[in-house]
C-alpha positions as CSV (number, residue, x, y, z in Angstrom):
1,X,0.0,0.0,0.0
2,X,1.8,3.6,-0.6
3,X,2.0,5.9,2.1
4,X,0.3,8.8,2.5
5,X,2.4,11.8,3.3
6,X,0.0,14.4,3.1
7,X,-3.7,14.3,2.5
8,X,-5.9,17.5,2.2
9,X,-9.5,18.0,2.6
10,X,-11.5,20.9,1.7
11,X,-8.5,23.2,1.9
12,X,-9.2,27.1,1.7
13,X,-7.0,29.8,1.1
14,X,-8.4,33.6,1.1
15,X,-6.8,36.3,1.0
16,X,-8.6,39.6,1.8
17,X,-11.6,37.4,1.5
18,X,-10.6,36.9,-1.9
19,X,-10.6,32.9,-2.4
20,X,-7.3,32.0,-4.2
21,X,-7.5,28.1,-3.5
22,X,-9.9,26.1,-2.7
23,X,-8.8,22.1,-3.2
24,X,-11.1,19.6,-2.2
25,X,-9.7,16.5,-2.2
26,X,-5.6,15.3,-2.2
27,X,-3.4,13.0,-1.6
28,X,0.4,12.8,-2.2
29,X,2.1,9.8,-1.6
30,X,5.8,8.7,-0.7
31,X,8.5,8.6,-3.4
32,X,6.2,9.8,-5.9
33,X,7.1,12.9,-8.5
34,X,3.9,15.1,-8.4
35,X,3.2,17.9,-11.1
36,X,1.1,20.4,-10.9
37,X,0.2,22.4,-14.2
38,X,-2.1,25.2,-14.9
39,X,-2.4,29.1,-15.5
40,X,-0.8,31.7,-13.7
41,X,-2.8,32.7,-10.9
42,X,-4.1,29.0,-10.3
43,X,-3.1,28.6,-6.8
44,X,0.0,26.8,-7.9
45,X,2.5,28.5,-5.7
46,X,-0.6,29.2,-3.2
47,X,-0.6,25.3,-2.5
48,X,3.2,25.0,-2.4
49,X,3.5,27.4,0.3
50,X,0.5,25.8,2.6
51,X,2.5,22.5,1.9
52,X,5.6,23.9,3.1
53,X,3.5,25.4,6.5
54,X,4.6,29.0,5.4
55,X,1.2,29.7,6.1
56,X,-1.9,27.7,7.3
57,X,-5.2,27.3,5.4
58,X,-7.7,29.7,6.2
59,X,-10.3,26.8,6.7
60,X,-9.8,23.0,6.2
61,X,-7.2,20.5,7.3
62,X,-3.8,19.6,5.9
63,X,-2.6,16.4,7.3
64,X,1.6,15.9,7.0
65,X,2.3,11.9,8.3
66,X,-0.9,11.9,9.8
67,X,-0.9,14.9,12.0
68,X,-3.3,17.8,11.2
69,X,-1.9,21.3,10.3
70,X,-4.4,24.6,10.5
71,X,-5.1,27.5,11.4
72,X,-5.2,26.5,14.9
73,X,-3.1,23.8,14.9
74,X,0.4,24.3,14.1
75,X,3.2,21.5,13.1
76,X,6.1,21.0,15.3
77,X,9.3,22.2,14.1
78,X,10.8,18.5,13.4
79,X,8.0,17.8,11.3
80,X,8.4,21.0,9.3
81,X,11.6,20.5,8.7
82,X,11.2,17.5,6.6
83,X,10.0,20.1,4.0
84,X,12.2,22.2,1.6
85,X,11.1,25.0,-1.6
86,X,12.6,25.6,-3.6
87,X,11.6,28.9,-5.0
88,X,11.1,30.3,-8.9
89,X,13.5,33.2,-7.8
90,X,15.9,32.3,-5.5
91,X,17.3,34.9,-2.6
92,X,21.1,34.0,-2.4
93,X,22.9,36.2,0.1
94,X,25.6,38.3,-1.0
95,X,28.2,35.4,0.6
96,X,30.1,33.0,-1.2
97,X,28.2,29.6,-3.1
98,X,29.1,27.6,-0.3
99,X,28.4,30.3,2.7
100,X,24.7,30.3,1.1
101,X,24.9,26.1,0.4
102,X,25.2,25.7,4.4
103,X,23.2,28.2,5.7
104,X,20.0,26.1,6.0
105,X,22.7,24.1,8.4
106,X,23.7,26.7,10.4
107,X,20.5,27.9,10.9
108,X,19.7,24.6,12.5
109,X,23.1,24.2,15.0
110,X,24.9,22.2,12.6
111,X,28.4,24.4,11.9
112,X,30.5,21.4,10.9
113,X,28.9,20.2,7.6
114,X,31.7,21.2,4.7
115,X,31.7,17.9,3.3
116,X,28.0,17.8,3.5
117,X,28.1,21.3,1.9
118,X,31.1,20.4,-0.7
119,X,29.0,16.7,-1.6
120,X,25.8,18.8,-2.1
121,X,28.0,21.4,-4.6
122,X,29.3,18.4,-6.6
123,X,25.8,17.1,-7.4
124,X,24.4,20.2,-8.7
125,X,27.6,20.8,-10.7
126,X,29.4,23.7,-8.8
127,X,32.0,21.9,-6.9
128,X,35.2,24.2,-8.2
129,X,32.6,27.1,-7.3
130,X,32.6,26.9,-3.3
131,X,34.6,30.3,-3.3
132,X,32.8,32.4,-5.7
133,X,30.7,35.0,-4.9
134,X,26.8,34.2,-5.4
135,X,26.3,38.1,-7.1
136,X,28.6,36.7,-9.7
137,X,26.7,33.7,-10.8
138,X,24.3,33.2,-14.0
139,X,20.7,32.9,-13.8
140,X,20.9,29.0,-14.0
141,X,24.1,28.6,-11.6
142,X,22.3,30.6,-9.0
143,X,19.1,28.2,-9.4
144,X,21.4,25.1,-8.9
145,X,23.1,26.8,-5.5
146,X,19.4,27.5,-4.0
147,X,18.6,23.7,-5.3
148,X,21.7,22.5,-3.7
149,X,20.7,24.7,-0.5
150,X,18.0,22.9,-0.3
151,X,19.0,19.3,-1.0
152,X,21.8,19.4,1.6
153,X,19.2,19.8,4.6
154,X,18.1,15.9,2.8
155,X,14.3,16.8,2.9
156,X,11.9,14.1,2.8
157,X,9.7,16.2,0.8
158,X,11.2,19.0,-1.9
159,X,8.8,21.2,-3.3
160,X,9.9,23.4,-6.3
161,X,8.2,26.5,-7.8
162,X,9.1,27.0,-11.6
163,X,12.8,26.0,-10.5
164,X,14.0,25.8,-15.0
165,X,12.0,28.8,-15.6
166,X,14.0,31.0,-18.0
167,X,16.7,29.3,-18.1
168,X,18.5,27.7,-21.0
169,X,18.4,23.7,-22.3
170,X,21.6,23.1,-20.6
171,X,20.7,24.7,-16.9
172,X,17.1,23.3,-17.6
173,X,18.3,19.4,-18.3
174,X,21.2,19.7,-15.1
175,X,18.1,20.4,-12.8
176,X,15.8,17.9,-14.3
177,X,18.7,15.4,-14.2
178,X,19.4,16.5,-10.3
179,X,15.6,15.9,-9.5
180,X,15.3,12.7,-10.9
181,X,17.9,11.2,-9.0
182,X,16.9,12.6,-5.7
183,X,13.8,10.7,-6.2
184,X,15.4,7.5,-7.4
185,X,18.4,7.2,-5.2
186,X,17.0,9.0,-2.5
187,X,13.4,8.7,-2.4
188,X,12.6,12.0,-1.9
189,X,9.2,12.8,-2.7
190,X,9.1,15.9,-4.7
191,X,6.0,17.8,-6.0
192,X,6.6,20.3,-8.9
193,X,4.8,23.5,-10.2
194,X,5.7,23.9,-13.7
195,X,4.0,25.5,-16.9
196,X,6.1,23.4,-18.8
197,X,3.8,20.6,-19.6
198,X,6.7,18.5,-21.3
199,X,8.8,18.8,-18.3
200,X,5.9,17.4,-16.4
201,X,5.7,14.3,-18.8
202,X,9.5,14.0,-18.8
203,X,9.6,14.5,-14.5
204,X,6.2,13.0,-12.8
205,X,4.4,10.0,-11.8
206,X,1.3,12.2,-11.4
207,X,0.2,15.2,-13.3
208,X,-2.3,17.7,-11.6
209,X,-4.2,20.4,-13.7
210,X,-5.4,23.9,-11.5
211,X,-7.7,26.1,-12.6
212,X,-9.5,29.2,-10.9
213,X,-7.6,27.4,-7.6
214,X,-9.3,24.5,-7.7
215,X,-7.9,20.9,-9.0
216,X,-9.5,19.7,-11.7
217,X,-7.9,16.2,-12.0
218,X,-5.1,14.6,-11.2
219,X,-3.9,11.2,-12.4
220,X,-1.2,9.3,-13.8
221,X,1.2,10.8,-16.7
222,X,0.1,8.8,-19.4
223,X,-4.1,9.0,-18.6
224,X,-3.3,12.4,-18.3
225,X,-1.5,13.2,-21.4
226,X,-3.2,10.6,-23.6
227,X,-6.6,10.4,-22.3
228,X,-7.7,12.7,-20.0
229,X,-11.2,12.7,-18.3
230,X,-11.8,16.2,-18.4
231,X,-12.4,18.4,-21.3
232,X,-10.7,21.2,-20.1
233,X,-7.1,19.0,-19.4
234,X,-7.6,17.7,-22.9
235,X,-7.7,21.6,-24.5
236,X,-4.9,21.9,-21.9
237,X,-2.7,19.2,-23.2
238,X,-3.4,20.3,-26.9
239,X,-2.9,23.8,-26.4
240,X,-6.4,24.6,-27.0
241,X,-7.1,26.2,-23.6
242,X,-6.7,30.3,-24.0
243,X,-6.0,32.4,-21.1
């Protein structure tokens, strides 16, 4: 049976009374790759950041391993932890790549991590960059230091926010590469916001479509690309949907 790491019912998010989200029903489950497609203004990034407790649901329940999280009822800290965004514009601080690669650390106590820090460098492909200032790095080098930030704290869960947007082939194939094999070697359980549709198909086990904040269907990659149950993912899929 797959495991359950978070499961969401009748989830609301308003802001200024002003409903962004509103998902009824979902589940995402251990080790899976989980995309989520859809418009800007969806809720996309809204769900991301309720996922990553940045912010609790203005009504409904978000349960992470079984233990609720609302409004009310906050997660402790441990559990949050196990979660890590990565964001579609990364804040690196005007430090060197590896000063910003172990910050996450040294937030947490843990000062003696270099090889931790060094390991995490070499997997995104910056290991001869340790010493180099973060202002001097492209677009897609400073994407791969905030997604090795992230990896070296070895979530359980990695949520990423647009993480190839605007950047080129090369950058965008490194990161896809880089996810992947967090979620084959290490299991890590990843869901994805993307408007890149083939990136979903090459990426997830699961493709999501959001509309107006609300999740219209979600299934596996192939019934969703090939025969979707829902009109409006099939205009999605064939480019037919204008908005």
């Amino acid at each position: 049976m797959n495991q359950r790491i978070y499961e969401i019912e009748q989830v609301v998010k308003e802001y200024d009374g002003r409903c962004v989200l509103h998902a009824r029903d979902l589940e995402v489950v251990k080790g899976e790759i989980l995309a989520l497609v859809g418009p800007s203004g969806a809720g996309k990034s809204t769900l991301l950041r309720l996922l990553n407790f940045l912010e609790p649901p203005t009504r409904g329940e978000i349960r992470f391993h079984g233990l609720p999280f609302a409004k009310d009822r906050p997660l402790p800290l441990e559990l949050c932890r196990k979660v890590t965004t990565v964001f579609q514009r990364p804040i690196l601080l005007n430090r060197s790549v590896e000063a910003n690669v172990a910050y996450g650390l040294r937030l947490r106590g843990e000062w003696d991590a270099e090889q931790r820090v060094q390991a995490a460098l070499v997997r995104v492909g910056l290991g001869s960059m340790a010493r180099q200032k973060a202002r001097t790095l492209s677009g897609g080098e400073a994407q791969r230091v905030a997604l090795a930030r992230a990896i070296v704290l070895e979530p359980e869960v990695l949520l990423l926010d647009e993480p190839t947007a605007n950047l080129d082939p090369y950058n965008v194939g490194l990161i896809e590469e880089i996810v992947r094999t967090l979620n084959s070697e290490r299991g890590t359980t990843v869901v994805l916001v993307t408007h890149n549709v083939f990136q979903a198909r090459r990426l997830a086990h699961r493709v999501g479509l959001m509309l107006e904040g609300r999740l219209t269907e979600i299934c596996d990659v192939d019934t969703f690309f090939e025969s979707p149950g829902d009109r409006r993912t099939r205009a999605f899929v064939h480019g037919e949907m204008v908005y």
